[in-house]
Legacy VTK file of the C-alpha trace (Angstrom):
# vtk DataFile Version 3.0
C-alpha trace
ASCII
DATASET POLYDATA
POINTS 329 float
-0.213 1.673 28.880
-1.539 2.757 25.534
0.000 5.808 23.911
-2.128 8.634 23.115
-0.859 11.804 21.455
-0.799 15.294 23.265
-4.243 16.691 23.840
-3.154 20.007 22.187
-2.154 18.211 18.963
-5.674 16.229 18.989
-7.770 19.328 19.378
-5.730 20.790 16.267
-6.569 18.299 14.152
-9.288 18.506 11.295
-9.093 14.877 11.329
-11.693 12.709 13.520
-9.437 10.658 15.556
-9.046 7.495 17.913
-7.386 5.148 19.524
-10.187 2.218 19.858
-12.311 0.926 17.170
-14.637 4.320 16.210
-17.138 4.120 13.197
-17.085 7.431 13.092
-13.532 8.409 12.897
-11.395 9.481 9.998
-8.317 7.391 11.292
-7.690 5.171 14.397
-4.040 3.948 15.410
-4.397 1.387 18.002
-1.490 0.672 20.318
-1.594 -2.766 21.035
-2.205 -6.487 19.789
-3.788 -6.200 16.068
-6.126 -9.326 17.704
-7.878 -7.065 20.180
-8.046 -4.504 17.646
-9.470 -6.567 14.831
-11.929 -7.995 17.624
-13.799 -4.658 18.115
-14.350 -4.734 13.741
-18.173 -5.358 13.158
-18.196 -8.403 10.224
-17.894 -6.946 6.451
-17.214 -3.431 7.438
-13.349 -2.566 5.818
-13.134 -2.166 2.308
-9.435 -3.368 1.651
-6.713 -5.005 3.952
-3.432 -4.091 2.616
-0.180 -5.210 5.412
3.435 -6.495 5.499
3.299 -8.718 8.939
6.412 -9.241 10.820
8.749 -12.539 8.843
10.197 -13.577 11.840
13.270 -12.562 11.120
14.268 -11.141 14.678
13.641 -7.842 14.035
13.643 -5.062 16.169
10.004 -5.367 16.762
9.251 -9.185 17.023
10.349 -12.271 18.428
12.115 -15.241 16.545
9.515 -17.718 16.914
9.330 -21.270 15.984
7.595 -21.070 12.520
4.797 -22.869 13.242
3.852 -21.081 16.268
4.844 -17.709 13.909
2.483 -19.239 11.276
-0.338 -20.190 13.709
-0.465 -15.999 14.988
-0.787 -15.068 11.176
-3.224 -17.771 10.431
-5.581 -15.892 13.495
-5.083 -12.752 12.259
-5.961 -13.589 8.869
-9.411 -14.911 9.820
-10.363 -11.983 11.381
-9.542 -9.881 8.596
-11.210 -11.796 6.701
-14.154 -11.860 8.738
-14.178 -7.886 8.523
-13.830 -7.509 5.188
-16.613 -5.575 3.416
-18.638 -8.494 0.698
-16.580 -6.454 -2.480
-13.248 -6.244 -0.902
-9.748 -6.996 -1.112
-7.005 -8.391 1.499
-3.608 -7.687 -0.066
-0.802 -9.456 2.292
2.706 -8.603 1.499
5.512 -10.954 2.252
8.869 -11.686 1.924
11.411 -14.955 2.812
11.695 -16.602 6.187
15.084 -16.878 6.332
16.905 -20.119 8.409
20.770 -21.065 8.649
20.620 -20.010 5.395
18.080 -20.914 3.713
15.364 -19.256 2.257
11.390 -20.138 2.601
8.231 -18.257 0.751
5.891 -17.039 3.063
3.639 -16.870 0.596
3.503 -19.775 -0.367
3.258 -21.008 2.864
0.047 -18.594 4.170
-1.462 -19.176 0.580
-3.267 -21.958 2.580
-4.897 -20.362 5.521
-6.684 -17.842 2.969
-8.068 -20.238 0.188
-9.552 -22.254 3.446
-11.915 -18.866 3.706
-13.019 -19.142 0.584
-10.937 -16.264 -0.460
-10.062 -15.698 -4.541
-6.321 -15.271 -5.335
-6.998 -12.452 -8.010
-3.229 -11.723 -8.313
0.145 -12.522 -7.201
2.250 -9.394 -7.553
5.614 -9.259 -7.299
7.124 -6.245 -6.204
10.620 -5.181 -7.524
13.593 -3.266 -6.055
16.838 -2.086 -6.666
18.676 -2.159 -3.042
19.128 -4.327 -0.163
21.230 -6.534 1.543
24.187 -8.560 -0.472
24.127 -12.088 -0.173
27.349 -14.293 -0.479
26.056 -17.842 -0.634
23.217 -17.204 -2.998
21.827 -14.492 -5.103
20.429 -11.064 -3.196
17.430 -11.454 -2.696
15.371 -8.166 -4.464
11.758 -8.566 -4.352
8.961 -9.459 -2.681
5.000 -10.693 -3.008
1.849 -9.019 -2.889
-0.711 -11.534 -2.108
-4.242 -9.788 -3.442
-7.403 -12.111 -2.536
-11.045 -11.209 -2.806
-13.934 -11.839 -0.583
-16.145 -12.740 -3.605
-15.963 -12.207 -7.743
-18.265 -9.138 -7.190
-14.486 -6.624 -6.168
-14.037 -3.282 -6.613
-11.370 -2.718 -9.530
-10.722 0.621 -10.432
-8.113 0.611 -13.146
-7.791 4.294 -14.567
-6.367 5.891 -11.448
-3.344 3.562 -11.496
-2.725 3.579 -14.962
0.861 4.032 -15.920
2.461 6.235 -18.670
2.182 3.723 -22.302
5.651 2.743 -23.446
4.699 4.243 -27.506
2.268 6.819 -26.127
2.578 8.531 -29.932
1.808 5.232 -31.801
-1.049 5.215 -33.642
-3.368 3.182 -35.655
-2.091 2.680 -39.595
-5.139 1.165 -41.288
-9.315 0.607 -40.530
-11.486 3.045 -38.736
-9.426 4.064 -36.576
-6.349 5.381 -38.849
-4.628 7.517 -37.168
-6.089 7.744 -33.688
-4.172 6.637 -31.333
-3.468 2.737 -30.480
-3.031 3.143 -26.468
-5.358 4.266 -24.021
-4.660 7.825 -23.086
-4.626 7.002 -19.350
-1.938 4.891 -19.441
-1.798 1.112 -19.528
-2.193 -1.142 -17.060
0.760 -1.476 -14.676
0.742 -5.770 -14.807
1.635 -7.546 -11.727
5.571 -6.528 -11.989
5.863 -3.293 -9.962
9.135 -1.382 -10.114
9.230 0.431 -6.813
12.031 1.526 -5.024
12.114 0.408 -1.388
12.425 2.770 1.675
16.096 2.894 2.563
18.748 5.851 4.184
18.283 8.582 0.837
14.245 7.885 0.782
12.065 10.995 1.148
9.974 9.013 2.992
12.728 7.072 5.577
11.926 6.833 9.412
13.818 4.689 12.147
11.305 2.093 10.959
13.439 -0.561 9.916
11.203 -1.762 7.127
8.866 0.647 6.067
5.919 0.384 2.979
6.895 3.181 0.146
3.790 5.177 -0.060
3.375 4.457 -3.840
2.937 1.118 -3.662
0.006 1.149 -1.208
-1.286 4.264 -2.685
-1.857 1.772 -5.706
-3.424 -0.579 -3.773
-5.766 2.271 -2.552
-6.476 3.716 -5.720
-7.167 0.810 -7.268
-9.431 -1.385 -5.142
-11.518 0.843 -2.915
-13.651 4.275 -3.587
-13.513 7.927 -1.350
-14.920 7.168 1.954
-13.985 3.553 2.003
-12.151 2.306 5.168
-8.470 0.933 4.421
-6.994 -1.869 7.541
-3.490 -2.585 8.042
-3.237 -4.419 11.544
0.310 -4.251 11.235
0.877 -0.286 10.652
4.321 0.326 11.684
5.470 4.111 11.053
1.592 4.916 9.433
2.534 4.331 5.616
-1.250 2.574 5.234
-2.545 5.475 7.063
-0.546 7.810 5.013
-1.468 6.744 1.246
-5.391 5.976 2.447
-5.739 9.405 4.315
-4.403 11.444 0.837
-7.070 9.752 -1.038
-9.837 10.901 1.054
-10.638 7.143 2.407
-10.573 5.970 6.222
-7.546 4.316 8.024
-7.663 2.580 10.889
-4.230 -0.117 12.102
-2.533 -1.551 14.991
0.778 -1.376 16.076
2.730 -2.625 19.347
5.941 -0.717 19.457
4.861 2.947 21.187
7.732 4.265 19.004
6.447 3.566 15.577
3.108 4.645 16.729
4.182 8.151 17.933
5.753 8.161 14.148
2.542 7.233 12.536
0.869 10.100 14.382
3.391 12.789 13.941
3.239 11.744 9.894
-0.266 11.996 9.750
-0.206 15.722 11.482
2.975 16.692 9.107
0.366 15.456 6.153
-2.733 17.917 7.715
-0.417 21.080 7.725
1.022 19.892 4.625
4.432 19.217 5.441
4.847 15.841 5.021
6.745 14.442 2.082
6.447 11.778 -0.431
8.145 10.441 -3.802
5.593 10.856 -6.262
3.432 7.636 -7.686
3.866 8.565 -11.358
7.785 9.199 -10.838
10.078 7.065 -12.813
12.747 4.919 -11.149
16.097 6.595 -11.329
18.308 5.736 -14.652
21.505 8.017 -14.305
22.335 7.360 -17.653
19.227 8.452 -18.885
20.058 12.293 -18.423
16.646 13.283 -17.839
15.774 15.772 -14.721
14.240 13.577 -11.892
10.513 14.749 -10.202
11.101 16.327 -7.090
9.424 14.852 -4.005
5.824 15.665 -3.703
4.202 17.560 -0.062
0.777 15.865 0.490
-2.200 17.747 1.373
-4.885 15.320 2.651
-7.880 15.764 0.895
-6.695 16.705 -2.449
-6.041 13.710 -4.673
-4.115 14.167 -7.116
-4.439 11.739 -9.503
-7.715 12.867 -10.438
-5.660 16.311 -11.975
-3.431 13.862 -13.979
-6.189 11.896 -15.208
-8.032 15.325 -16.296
-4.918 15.849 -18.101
-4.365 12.903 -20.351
-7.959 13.060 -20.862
-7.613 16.695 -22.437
-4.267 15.566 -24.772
-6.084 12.614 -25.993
-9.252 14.780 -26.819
-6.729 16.726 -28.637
-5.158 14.300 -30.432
-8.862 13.294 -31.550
-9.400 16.427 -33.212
-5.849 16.846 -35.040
-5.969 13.307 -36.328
LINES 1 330
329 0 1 2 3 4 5 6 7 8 9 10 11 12 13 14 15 16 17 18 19 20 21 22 23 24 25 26 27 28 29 30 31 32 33 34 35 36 37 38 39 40 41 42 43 44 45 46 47 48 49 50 51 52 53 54 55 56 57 58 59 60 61 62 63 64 65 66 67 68 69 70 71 72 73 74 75 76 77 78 79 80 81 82 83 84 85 86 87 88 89 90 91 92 93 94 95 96 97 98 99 100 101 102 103 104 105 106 107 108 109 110 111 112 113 114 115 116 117 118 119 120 121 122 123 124 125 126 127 128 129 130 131 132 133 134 135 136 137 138 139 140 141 142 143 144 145 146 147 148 149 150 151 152 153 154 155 156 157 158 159 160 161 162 163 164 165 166 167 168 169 170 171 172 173 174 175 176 177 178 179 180 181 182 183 184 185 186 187 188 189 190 191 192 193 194 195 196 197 198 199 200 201 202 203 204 205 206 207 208 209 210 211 212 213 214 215 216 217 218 219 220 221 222 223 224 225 226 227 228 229 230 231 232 233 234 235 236 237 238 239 240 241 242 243 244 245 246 247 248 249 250 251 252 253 254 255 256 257 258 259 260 261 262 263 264 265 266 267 268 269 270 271 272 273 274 275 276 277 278 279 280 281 282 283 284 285 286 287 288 289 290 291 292 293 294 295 296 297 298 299 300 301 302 303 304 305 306 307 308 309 310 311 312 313 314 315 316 317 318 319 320 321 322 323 324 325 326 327 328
């Protein structure tokens, strides 16, 4: 039996909400088989597919599975993500190691494959960086992981600005031609590469559920930002505790994701209605990871309000020092 939130909690909502495939919705959270989900998708409808599938690694939500029989489920779900994704939009499949008496090997490298066979462009390969997890003895830990981001065609949405991050010199300015003294760097920031410096979810996290691997919000809120537009619809068919939902919801875009354990799907919900009274949450996107030698006072954890997107006040605001800069130069 599917799980379904309280009535009283649904009529409460502002948010349009269901648990089948709905056009019309703001958010659906399927409980059940991403396949049957993903089956009820008309063709080119979601603007960006951003998930971490299960790696097989016995889990507390999956099966050890041979891994060709594991790699034969992903290949499926791929092509049907594919086959829903809008004609300028962007699957971004995040993986780690498969992991086998010892020895280590890249998913990625080994579902590369399945979406180059769709005719899918590898626009980036970005590795995402952390500071904590498990301590290996026979080799060294093991801390980061791959962001697989493929387009449908060369004709993508891209949105730099709103990811921008802060410039290293952000002072340095031009010492000779037309533009002496103005500054060198854009004023937004400069582009974050394909190195992100995240810190994953663990026990101290704002953000930490009983989800045993769990998406920071910042690093699909990039994702977000980045490669789809307000009112866009965001997919992950593997949504675990709602983190998709979560970072897609804040920016005024859709969300709509399976998942198979009831638990992590009462989670999802309960985030989402923490993030509508504004209770819910979050480290900060522009927050710097933590240096204790550097001294300096750390960001406090940011409360979303859905609907209010805050990036667009930070971008207001480098715009206004560079204009000032302009005229002082």
């Amino acid at each position: 039996m599917r799980y379904r939130p309280p009535e009283e909690k649904q009529e409460a909502t502002s948010l349009r909400v269901a648990h089948e495939f709905d056009s019309h919705a703001d958010v659906v959270l399927y409980h059940g088989d991403c396949l049957d989900l993903l089956a009820q998708i008309p063709n080119d409808f979601v603007k960006l597919v951003v998930t971490s599938p299960p790696y097989n690694l016995r889990k507390p939500y999956e099966d050890r599975l041979e891994l060709d029989t594991y790699l034969q489920q992903q290949r499926r779900a791929i092509e049907e993500c594919a086959r829903s994704l809008a004609k300028d939009g962007s699957i971004c499949w995040q993986v780690g190691n498969y992991v086998h008496n010892g020895r280590i090997i890249p998913l990625d490298v080994l579902l590369y494959p399945f979406f180059d066979r769709l005719g899918l462009r590898l626009r980036n390969r970005i590795v995402w960086h952390f500071g904590h997890g498990l301590h290996a003895s026979r080799r060294f830990s093991g801390r980061y992981e791959v962001i697989l981001w493929f387009t449908k065609s060369d004709d993508y949405t891209f949105n730099l600005d709103p990811v921008r991050v802060p410039q290293k010199y952000p002072s340095k300015k031009h010492y000779k031609g037309s533009k002496k003294g103005q500054l060198s760097g854009n004023p937004l920031g400069k582009n974050p590469s394909d190195m992100w410096g995240i810190p994953n979810v663990k026990a101290n996290h704002v953000e930490k559920t009983e989800h045993p691997c769990q998406f920071p919000v910042e690093l699909i809120e990039r994702l977000v930002l980045s490669m789809t537009d307000e009112g866009d619809w965001v997919l992950d068919p593997f949504m675990g505790a709602g983190t998709t939902a979560i970072a897609a919801l804040m920016h005024s875009r859709k969300a709509m994701g399976a998942e198979m354990v009831e638990r992590y799907v009462k989670i999802a919900w309960e985030r989402i209605r923490l993030a509508e009274s504004g209770d819910l949450r979050v480290r900060p996107m522009d927050r710097p990871v933590y240096d204790p030698e550097s001294g300096e006072k750390m960001a406090p954890p940011k409360t979303v309000h859905l609907g209010r997107p805050i990036y667009q006040l930070r971008l207001l605001e480098r715009g206004a020092e560079y204009k000032a800069s302009r005229r002082h130069a």
